[in-house]
C-alpha positions as CSV (number, residue, x, y, z in Angstrom):
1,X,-27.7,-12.3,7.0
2,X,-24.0,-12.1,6.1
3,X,-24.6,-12.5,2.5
4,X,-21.2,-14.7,1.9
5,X,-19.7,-11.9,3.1
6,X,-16.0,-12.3,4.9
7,X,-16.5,-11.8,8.7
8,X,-15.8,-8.2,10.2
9,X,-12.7,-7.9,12.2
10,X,-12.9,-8.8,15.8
11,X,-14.4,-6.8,17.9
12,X,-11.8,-5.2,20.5
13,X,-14.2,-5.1,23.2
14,X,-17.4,-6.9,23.4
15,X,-20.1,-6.1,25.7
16,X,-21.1,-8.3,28.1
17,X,-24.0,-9.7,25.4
18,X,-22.8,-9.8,22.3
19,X,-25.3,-8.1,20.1
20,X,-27.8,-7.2,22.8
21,X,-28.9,-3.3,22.1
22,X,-27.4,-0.9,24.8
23,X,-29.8,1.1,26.4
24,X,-33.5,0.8,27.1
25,X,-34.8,3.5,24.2
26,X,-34.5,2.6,20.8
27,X,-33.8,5.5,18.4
28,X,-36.0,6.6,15.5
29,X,-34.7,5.4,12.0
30,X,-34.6,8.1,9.6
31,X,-36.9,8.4,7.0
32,X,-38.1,6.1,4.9
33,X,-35.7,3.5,6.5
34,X,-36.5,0.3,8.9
35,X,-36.8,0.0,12.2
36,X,-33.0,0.1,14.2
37,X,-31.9,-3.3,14.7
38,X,-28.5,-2.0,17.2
39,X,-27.8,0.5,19.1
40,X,-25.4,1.9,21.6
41,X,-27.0,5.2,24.1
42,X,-23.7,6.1,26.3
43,X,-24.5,6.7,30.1
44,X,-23.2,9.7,31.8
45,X,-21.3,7.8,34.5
46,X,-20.2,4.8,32.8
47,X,-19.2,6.0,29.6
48,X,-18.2,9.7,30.5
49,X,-17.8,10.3,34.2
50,X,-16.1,7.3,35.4
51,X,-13.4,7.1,32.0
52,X,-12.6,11.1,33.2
53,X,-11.9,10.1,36.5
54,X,-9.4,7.1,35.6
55,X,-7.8,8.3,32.8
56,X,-8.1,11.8,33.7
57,X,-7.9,13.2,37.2
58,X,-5.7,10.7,38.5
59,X,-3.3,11.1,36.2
60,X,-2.9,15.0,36.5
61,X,-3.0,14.0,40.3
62,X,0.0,11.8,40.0
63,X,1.6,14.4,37.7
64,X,1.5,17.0,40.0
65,X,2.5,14.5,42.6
66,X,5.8,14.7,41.0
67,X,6.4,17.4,39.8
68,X,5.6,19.2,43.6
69,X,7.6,16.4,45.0
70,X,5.0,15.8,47.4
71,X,1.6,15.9,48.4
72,X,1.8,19.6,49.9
73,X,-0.2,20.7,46.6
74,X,-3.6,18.7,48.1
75,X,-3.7,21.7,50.5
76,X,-4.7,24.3,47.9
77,X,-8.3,24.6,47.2
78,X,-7.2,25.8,43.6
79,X,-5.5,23.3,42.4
80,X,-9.1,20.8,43.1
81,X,-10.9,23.2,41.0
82,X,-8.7,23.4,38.6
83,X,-8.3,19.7,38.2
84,X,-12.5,18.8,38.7
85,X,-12.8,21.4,35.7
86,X,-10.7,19.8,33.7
87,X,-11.8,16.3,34.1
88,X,-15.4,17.7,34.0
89,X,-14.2,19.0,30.4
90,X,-13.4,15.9,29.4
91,X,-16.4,14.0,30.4
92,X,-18.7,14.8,26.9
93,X,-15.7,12.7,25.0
94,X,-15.1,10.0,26.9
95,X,-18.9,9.8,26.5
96,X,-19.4,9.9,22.9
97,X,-22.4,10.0,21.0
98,X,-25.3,7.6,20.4
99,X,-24.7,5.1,18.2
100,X,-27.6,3.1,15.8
101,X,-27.8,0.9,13.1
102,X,-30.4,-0.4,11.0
103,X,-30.2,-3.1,7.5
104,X,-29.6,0.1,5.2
105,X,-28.4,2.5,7.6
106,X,-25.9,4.1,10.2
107,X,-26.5,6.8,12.9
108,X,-23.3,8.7,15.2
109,X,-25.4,11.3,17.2
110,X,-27.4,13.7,14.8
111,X,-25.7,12.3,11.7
112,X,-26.4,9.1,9.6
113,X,-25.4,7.5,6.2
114,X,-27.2,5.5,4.0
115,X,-25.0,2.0,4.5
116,X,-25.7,0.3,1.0
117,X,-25.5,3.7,-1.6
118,X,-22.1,4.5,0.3
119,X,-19.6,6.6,-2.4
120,X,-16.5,6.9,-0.4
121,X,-14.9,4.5,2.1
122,X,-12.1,5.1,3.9
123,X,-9.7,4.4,6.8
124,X,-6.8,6.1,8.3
125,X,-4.7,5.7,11.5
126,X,-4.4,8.4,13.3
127,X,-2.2,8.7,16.9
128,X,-2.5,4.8,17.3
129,X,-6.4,4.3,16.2
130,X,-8.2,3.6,13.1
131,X,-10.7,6.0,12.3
132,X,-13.6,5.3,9.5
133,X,-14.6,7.7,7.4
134,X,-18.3,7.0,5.3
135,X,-20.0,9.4,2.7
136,X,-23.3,8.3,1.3
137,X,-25.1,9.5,-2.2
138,X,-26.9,12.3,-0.8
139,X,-23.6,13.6,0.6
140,X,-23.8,12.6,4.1
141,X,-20.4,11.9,6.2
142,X,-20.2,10.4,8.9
143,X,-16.7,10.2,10.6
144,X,-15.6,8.0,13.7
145,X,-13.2,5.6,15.0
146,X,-14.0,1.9,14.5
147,X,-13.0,1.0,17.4
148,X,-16.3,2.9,18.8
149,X,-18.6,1.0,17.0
150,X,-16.8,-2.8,17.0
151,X,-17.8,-2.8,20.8
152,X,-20.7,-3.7,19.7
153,X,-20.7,-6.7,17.6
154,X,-23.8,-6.6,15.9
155,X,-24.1,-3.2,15.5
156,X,-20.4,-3.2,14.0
157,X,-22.1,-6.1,11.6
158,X,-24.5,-4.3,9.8
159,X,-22.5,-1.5,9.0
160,X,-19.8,-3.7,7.7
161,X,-22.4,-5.3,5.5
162,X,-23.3,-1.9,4.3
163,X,-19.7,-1.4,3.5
164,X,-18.8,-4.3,1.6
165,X,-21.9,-4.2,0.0
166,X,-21.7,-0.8,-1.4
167,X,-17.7,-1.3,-1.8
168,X,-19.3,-4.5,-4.6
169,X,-21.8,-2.6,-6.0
170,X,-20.3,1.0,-6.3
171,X,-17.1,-0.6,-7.8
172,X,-15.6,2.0,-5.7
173,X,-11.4,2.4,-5.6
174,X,-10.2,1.4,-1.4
175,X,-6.7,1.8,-0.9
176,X,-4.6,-1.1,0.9
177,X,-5.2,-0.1,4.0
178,X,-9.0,0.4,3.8
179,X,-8.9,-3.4,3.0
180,X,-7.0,-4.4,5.4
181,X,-8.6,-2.6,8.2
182,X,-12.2,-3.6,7.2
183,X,-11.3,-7.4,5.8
184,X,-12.5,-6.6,2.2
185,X,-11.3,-8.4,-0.7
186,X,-10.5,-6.7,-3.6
187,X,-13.6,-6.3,-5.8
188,X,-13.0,-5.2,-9.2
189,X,-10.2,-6.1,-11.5
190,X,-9.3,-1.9,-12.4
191,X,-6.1,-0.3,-11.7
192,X,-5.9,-0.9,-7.8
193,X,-3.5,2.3,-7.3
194,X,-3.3,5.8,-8.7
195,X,-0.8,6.3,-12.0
196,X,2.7,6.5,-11.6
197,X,2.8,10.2,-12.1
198,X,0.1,11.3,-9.7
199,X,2.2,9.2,-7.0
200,X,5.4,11.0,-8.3
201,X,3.8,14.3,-7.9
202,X,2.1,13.4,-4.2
203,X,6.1,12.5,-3.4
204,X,7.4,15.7,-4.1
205,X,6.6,17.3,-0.9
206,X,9.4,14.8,0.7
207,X,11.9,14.9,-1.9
208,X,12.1,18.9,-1.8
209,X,11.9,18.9,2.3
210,X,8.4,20.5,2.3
211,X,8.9,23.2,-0.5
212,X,6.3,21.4,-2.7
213,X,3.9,20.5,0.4
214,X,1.3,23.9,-0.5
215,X,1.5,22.9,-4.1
216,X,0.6,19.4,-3.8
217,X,-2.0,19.9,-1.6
218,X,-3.5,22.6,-3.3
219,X,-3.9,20.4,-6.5
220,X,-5.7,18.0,-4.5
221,X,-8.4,21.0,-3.3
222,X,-8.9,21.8,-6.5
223,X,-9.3,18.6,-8.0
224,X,-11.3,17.5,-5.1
225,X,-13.5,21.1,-5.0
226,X,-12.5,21.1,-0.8
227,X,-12.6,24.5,0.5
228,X,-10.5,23.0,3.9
229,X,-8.0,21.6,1.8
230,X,-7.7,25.2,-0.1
231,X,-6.6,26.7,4.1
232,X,-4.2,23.6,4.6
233,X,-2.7,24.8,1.6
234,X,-2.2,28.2,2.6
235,X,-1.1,27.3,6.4
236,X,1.3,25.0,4.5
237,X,2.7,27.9,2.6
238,X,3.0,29.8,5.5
239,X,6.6,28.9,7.3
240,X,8.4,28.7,3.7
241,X,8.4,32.8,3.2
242,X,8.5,33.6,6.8
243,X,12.1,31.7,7.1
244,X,13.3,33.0,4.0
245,X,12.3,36.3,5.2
246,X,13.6,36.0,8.7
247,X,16.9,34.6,7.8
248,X,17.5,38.2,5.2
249,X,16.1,40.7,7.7
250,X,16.0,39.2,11.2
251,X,20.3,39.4,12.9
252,X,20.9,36.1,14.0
253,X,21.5,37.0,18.1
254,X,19.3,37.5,20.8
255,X,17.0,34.7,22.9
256,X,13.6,36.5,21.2
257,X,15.2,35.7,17.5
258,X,16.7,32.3,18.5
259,X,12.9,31.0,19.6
260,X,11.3,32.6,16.4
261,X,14.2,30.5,14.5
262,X,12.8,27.5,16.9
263,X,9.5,28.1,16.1
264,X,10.0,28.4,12.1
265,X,12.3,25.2,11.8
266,X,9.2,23.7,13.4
267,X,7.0,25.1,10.8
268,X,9.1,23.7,8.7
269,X,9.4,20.5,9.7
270,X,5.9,19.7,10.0
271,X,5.5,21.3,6.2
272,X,7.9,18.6,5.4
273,X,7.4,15.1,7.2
274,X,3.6,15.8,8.3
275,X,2.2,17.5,4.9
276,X,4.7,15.0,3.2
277,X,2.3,12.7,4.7
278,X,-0.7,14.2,4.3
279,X,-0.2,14.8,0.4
280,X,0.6,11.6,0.1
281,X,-3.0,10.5,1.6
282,X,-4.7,12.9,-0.8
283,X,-3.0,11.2,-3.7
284,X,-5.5,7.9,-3.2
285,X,-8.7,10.5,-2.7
286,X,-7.9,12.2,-6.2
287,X,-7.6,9.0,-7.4
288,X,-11.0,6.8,-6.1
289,X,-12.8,10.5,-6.7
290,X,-14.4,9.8,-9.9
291,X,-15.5,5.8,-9.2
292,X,-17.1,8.0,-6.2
293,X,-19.0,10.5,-8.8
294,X,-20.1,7.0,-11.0
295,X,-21.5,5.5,-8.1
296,X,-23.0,8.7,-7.1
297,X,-24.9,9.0,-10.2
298,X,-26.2,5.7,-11.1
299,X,-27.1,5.6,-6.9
300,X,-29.0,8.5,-8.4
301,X,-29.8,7.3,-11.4
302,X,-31.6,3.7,-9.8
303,X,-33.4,5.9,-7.1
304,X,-35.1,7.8,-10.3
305,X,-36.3,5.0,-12.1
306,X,-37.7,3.6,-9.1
307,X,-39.4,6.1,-7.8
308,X,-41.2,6.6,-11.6
């Protein structure tokens, strides 16, 4: 079933029985597809109400423990609603979404991917988890942290043997860490990193202390065609003239002016260290763009000829 492939990564938490379906209903396959052979349907009080309560509630409960010094705060009908709403709030996340995989394809809630004519792998760490990223040929994406599906090890399974099987057939460009995260071997003898001066140019943004962040990242949206990245640009752009406009005009006294300069340096500084960051990223998606369009068309290409 594995196909010689290397083993997934461990699974963080496995369920009780490894590679049992969760949940009594199994979900429709798309289209044209087989018959789901995992899947993962979240309960309301396991998966949503019970994680709010833990995580949620009695932490704000404790907080406000403290900071009221006391327990004098459990006497104010307010303060319950106002903490049940919130941890009510959170109860759709902690839940998730259903999860369902079948030999050529993946499924997070309404959204699936085509597992073996994948164009763009990717993973990324972002506050402390590892989040997956998957677009198919018929420009599909599916985005979710793989910690979410590994608790299921066989549903985590087949969509890793979608991945490195598209990865090897694709001859698609993953960056260091997308190997690393997903235990793939490096496929293809091509360059395995973008040139030296697309690298130089995705450094500028640190070297000039942000100035170059709106710049950098607006290459990347047009090279890339993203419409989001186009507004990152702009919100990048945006603290650079309104300091150099505030330090000429704005008198450099008063507690209203001393919090706008607060609030610009911040600006600032997230143009600079963040969107330093964030350019850098974009530097490996400029790079492993057109290996995505070549896949994408001979994915294309294939499903033509077979279907004459």
């Amino acid at each position: 079933m594995r196909n010689r492939e290397p083993p997934p990564p461990d699974s963080p938490a496995a369920p009780p029985t490894p590679g049992e379906p969760t949940g009594n209903i199994a979900p429709i396959p798309p289209v044209g597809h087989g018959p789901a052979l995992a899947w993962h349907n979240p309960r309301w009080w396991k998966d949503g109400f019970r994680p709010a309560i833990t995580y949620v509630f009695t932490v704000l409960v404790l907080f406000l423990t403290v900071k009221e010094q006391g327990i004098g705060w459990m006497g104010t009908f307010w303060w319950w609603l106002l903490l049940g709403g919130i941890s009510l709030l959170s109860v759709p996340y902690f839940r998730g979404r259903p999860l369902a995989a079948g030999a050529d394809w993946f499924r997070h809630g309404g959204t699936w991917v085509n597992t073996t004519e994948l164009v763009s792998i990717r993973a990324a760490a972002y506050y402390g988890f590892n989040s997956l990223k998957l677009e198919d040929a018929d420009g599909r994406r599916i985005s979710i942290q793989t910690g979410t599906i590994q608790q299921n090890r066989r549903l985590w399974e087949l969509v890793h043997d979608g991945i490195a099987q598209s990865a090897r057939n694709g001859r698609l460009a993953l960056d260091r860490f997308t190997r690393r995260t997903l235990d793939l071997p490096v496929l293809h003898t091509d360059p395995p990193k973008p040139p030296a001066r697309s690298v130089i140019w995705a450094l500028l943004p640190f070297f000039s202390f942000g100035l170059f962040t709106p710049f950098a990242v607006g290459r990347a949206a047009r090279r890339l065609h993203s419409t989001r990245l186009a507004l990152g640009s702009v919100a990048y752009a945006v603290p650079i003239p309104a300091f150099l406009v505030a330090a000429v005009l704005v008198p450099s006294s008063g507690a209203a002016i001393e919090w706008a300069t607060a609030g610009l340096l911040i600006g600032l500084l997230i143009t600079w260290l963040p969107g330093g960051v964030h350019a850098y990223r974009l530097c490996w998606r400029i790079f492993a763009a057109p290996r995505a369009e070549k896949a994408r068309e001979q994915i294309l290409a294939r499903r033509t000829t077979t279907e004459n």
